[in-house]
Backbone as numpy.savetxt, mean C-alpha at the origin, in Angstrom:
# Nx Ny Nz CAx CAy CAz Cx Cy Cz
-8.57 -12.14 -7.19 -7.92 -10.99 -7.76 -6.42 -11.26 -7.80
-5.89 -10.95 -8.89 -4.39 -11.03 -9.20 -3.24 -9.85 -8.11
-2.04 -10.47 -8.29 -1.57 -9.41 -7.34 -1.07 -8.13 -8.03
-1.09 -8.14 -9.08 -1.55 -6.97 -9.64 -2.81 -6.05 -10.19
-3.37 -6.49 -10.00 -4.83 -6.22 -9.50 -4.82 -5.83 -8.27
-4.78 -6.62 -7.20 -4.40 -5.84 -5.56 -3.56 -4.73 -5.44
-2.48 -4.46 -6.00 -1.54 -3.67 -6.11 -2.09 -2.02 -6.49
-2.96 -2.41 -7.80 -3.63 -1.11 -8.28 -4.71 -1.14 -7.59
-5.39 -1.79 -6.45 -6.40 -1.62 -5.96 -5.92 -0.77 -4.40
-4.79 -1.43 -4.38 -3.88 -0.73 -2.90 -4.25 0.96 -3.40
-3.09 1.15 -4.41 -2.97 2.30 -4.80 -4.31 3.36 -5.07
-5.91 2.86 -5.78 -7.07 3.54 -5.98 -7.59 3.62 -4.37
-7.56 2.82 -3.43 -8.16 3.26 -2.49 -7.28 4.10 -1.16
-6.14 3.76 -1.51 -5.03 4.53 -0.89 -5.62 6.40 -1.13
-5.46 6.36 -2.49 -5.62 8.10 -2.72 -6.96 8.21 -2.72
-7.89 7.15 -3.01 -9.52 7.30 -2.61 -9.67 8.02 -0.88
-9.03 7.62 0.07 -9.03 7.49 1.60 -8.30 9.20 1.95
-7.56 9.55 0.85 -6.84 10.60 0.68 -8.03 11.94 0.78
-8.61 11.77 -0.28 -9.55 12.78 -1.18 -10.54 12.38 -0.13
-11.18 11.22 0.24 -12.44 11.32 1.41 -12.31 11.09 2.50
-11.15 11.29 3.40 -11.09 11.33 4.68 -11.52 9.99 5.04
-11.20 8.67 4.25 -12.24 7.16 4.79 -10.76 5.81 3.98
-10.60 5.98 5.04 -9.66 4.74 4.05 -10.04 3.54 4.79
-11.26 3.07 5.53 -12.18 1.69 6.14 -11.58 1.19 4.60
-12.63 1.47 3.30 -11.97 0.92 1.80 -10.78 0.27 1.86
-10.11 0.66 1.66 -8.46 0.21 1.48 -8.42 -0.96 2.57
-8.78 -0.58 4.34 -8.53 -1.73 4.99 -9.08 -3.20 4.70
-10.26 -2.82 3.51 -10.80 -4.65 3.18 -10.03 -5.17 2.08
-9.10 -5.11 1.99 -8.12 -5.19 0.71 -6.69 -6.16 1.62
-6.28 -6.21 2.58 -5.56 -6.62 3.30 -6.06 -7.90 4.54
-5.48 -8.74 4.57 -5.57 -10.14 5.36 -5.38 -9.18 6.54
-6.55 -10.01 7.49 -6.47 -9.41 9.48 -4.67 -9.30 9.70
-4.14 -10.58 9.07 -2.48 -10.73 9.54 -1.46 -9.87 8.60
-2.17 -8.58 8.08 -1.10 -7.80 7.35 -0.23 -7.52 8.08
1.04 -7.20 7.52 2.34 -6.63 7.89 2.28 -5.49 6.93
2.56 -4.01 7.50 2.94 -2.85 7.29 4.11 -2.53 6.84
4.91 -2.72 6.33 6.44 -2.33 6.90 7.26 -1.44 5.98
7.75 -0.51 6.42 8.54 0.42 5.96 9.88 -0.06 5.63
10.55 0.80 4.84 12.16 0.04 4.71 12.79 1.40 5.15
12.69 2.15 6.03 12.98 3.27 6.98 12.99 2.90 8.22
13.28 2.13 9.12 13.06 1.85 10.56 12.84 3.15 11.35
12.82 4.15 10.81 12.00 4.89 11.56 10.56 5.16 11.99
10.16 4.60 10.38 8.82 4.83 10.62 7.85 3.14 11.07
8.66 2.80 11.01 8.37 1.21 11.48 7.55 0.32 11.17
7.23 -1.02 11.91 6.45 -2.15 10.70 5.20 -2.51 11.65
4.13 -2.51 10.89 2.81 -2.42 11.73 2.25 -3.65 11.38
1.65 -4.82 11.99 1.20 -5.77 12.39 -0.45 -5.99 12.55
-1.11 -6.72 11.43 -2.36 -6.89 12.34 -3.18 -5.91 11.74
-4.61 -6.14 11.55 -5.34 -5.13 10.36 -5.53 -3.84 11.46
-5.96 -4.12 12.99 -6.29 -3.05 13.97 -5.08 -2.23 14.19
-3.94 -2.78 14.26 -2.57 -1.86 14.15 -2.84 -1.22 13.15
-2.47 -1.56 11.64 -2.83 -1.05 10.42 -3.81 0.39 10.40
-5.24 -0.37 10.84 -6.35 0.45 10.90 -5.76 1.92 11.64
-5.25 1.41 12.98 -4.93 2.94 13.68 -4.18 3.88 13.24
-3.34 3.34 12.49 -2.06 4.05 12.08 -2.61 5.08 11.07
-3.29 4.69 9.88 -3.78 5.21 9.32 -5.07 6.50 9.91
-5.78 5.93 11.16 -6.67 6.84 11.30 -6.05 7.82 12.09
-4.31 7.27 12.65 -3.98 8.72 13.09 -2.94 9.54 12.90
-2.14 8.59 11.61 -1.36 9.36 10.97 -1.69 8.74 9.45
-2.89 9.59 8.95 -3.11 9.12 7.54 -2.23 9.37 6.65
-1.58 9.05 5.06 -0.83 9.70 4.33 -2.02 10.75 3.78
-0.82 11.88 3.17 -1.66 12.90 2.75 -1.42 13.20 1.21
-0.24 12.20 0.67 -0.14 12.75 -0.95 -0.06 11.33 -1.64
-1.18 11.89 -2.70 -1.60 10.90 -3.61 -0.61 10.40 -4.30
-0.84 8.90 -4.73 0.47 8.19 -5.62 0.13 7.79 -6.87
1.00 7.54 -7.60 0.96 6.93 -8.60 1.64 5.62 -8.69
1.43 4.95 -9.64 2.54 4.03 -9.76 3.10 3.55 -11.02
4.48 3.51 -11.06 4.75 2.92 -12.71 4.74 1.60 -13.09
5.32 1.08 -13.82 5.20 -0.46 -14.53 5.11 -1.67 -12.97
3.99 -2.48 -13.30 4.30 -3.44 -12.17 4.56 -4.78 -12.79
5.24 -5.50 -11.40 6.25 -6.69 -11.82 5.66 -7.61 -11.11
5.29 -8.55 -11.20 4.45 -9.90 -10.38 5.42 -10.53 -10.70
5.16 -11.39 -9.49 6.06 -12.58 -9.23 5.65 -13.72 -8.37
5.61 -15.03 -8.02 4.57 -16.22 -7.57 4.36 -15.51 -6.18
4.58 -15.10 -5.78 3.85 -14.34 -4.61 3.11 -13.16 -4.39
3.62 -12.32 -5.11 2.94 -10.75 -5.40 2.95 -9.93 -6.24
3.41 -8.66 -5.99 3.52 -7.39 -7.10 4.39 -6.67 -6.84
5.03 -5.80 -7.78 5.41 -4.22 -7.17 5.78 -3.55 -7.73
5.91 -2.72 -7.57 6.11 -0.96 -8.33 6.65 0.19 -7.83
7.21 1.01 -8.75 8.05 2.40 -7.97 6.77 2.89 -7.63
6.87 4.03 -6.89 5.47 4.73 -6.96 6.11 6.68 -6.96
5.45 7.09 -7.15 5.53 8.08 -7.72 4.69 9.50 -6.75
4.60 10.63 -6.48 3.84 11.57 -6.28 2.59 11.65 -7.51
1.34 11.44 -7.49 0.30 11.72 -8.32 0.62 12.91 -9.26
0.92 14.32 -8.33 1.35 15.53 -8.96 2.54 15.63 -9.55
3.78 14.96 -9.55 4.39 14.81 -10.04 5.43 13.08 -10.56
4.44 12.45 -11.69 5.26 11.12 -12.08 6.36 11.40 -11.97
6.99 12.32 -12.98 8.46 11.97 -12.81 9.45 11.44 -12.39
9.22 12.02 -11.16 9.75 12.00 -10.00 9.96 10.67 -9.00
10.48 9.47 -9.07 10.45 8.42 -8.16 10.39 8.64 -6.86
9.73 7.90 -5.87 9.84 8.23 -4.64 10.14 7.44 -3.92
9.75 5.94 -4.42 10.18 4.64 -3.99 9.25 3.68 -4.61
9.11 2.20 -3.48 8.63 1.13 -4.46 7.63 0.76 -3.20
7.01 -0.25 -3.88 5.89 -0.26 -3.13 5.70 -2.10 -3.19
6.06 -3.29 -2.48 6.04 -4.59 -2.94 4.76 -5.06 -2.51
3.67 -5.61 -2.68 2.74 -6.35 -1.91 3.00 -7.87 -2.12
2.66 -8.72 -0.81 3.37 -9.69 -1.00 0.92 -10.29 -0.96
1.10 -11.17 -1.37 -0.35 -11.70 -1.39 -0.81 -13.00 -1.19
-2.10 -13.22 -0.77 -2.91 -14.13 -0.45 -3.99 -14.71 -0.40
-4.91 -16.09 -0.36 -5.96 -15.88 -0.49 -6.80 -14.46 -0.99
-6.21 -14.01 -2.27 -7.12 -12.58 -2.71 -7.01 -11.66 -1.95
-6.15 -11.16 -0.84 -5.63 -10.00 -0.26 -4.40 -9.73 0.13
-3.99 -8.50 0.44 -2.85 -8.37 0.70 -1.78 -8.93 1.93
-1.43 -9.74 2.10 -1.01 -10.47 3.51 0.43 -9.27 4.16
1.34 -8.22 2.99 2.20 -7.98 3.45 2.52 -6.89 2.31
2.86 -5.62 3.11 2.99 -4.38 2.22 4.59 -3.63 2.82
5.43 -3.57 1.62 7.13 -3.07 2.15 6.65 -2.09 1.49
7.05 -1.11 1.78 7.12 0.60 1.50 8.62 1.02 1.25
9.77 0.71 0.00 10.59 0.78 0.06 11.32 2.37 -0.45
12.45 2.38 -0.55 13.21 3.80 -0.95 13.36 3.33 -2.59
């Protein structure tokens, strides 16, 4: 799978996990050695698919995304992403960096 292909696959099972309370989906999409990482140091950079896994099962996101035009590049993808309910609106970007056919590394930027 291309990393834009992964990218929109991030994003369908992201708001899939949203709408069914199950985002297991989304976690087979990412290498055991994902990196999480926010570009907020507050919310910080998560390591490791079981880090990953928890984070999500205990602070899931709760609003669906969209995303606009994506940009590949010899390593990955990325895209602004948007509120589902409202495109307009930018919210930030979203880079996946990729590998062997999964995601090895996800920045959550402003």
């Amino acid at each position: 799978m291309s990393a834009r292909e992964l990218l929109k696959q991030y994003v369908f099972l992201h708001n899939y996990g949203i709408e069914n309370g199950d985002f297991e989906p989304l976690m087979r999409v990412f290498d055991d050695k994902i990196v999480f990482a926010f570009e907020d140091s507050r919310i910080g950079v998560f390591e490791g698919i079981e880090d990953v896994r928890r984070v999500f099962r205990l602070q899931p996101p709760s609003m669906p995304i969209a995303i606009g035009e994506i940009s590949e590049s010899e390593n990955g993808a990325s895209a602004d992403y948007t509120d589902e309910s409202n495109p307009a609106v930018r919210l930030g970007s979203i880079s996946a960096d990729t590998g062997n056919g999964k995601i090895i590394k996800i920045l959550i930027g402003k």
